[in-house]
C-alpha positions in Angstrom: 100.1 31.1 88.6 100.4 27.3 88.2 103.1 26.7 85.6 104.4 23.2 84.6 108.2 22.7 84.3 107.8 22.9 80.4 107.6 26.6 80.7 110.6 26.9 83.2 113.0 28.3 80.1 113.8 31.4 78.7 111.9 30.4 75.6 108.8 30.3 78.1 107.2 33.5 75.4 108.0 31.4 72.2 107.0 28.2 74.2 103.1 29.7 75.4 102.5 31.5 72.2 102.8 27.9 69.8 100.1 25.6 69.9 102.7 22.7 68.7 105.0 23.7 71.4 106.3 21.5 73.9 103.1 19.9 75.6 102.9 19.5 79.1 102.6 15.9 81.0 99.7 14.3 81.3 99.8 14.1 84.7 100.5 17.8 84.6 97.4 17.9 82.7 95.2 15.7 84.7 96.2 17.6 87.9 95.2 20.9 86.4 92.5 19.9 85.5 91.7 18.6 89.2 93.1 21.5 90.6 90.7 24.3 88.1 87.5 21.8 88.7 88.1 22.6 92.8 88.6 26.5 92.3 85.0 26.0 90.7 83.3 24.0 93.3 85.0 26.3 96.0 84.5 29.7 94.5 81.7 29.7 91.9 83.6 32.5 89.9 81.4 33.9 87.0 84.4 34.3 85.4 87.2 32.1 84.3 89.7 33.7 82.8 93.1 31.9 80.9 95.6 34.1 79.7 97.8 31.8 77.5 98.9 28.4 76.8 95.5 26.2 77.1 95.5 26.6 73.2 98.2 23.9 73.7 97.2 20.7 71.3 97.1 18.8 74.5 95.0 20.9 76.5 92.5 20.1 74.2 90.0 17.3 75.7 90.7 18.8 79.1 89.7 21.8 78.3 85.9 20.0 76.9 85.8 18.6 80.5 86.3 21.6 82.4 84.0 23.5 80.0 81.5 21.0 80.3 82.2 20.9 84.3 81.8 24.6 84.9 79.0 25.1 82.6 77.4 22.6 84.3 77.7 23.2 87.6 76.7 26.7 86.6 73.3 26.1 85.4 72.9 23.7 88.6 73.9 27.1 90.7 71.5 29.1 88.4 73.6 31.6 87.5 75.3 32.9 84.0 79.0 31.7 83.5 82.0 32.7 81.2 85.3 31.7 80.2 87.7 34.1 79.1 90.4 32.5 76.4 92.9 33.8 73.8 93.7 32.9 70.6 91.8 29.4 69.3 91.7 27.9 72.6 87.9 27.7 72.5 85.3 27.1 69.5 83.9 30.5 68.5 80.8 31.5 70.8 81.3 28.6 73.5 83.3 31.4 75.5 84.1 34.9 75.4 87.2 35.2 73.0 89.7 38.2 74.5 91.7 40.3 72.0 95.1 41.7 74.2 95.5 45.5 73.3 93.6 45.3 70.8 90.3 44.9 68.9 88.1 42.8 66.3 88.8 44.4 62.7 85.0 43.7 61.8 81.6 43.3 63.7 81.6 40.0 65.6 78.8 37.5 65.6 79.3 36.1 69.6 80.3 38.8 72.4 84.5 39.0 73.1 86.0 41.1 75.2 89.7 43.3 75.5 92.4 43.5 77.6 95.4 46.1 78.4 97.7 47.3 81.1 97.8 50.6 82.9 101.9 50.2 81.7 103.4 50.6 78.4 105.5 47.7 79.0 104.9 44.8 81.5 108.3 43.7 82.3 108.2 42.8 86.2 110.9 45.3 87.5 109.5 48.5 85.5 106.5 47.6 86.9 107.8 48.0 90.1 109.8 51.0 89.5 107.1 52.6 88.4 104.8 51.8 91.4 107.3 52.7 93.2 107.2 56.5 91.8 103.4 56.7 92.0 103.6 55.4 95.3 106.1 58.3 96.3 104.9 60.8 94.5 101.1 60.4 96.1 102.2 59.5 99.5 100.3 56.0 99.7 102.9 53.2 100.3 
């Protein structure tokens, strides 16, 4: 993950989930933008997925340009393309909107997708406790 030092805090949850928080620099801005445009060009995913923050007020016109940039160079590879967002970091049906743990509450107009864990809780050191189990329970690490 490429984080910029606004998210360094303890507040990083309250921080990522407000799309008035604390923007990042433009120059962190610019060089993400850089940075996601050369994953494209190097990679040709089919899939881009963002799992929080872009809905960031400031991540706003860079997010046209790489939307514009990866749609683009997808229809020059010939190939279908998607990017995956969360809450209103996109315009409805110009990417695939992802609902975490959860689902629509009615019948939806433009495809979306959802997301989950295989663990209850995702905090880093249960993750690897558990793992850990699994692991020497089954023999496999």
């Amino acid at each position: 993950a490429y984080y910029c030092k606004e998210l360094s805090s303890d507040k990083m949850g309250v921080t990522a989930s407000n799309c008035r928080s604390v923007p990042p620099t433009e120059d962190f801005l610019k060089d993400w933008l850089v940075r996601i445009c050369e994953l494209i060009d190097k990679y040709k995913p089919k899939v881009v997925y963002f799992d929080w923050w872009i809905h960031n007020r400031a991540f706003k016109p860079y997010l046209k340009k790489f939307a514009a940039y990866y749609y683009n160079r997808a229809a020059e590879w010939g190939t279908d393309v998607t990017i995956n967002y969360k809450l209103q970091a996109f315009a409805p049906g110009s990417a695939t909107f992802d609902v975490e743990r959860g689902a629509l509450t009615d019948i939806s107009p433009v495809p979306w997708q959802t997301c989950t864990s295989i663990f209850a809780v995702t905090v880093n050191h249960i993750i690897c406790r558990k793992l850990e189990l699994v692991c020497a329970c089954c023999k496999i690490c």
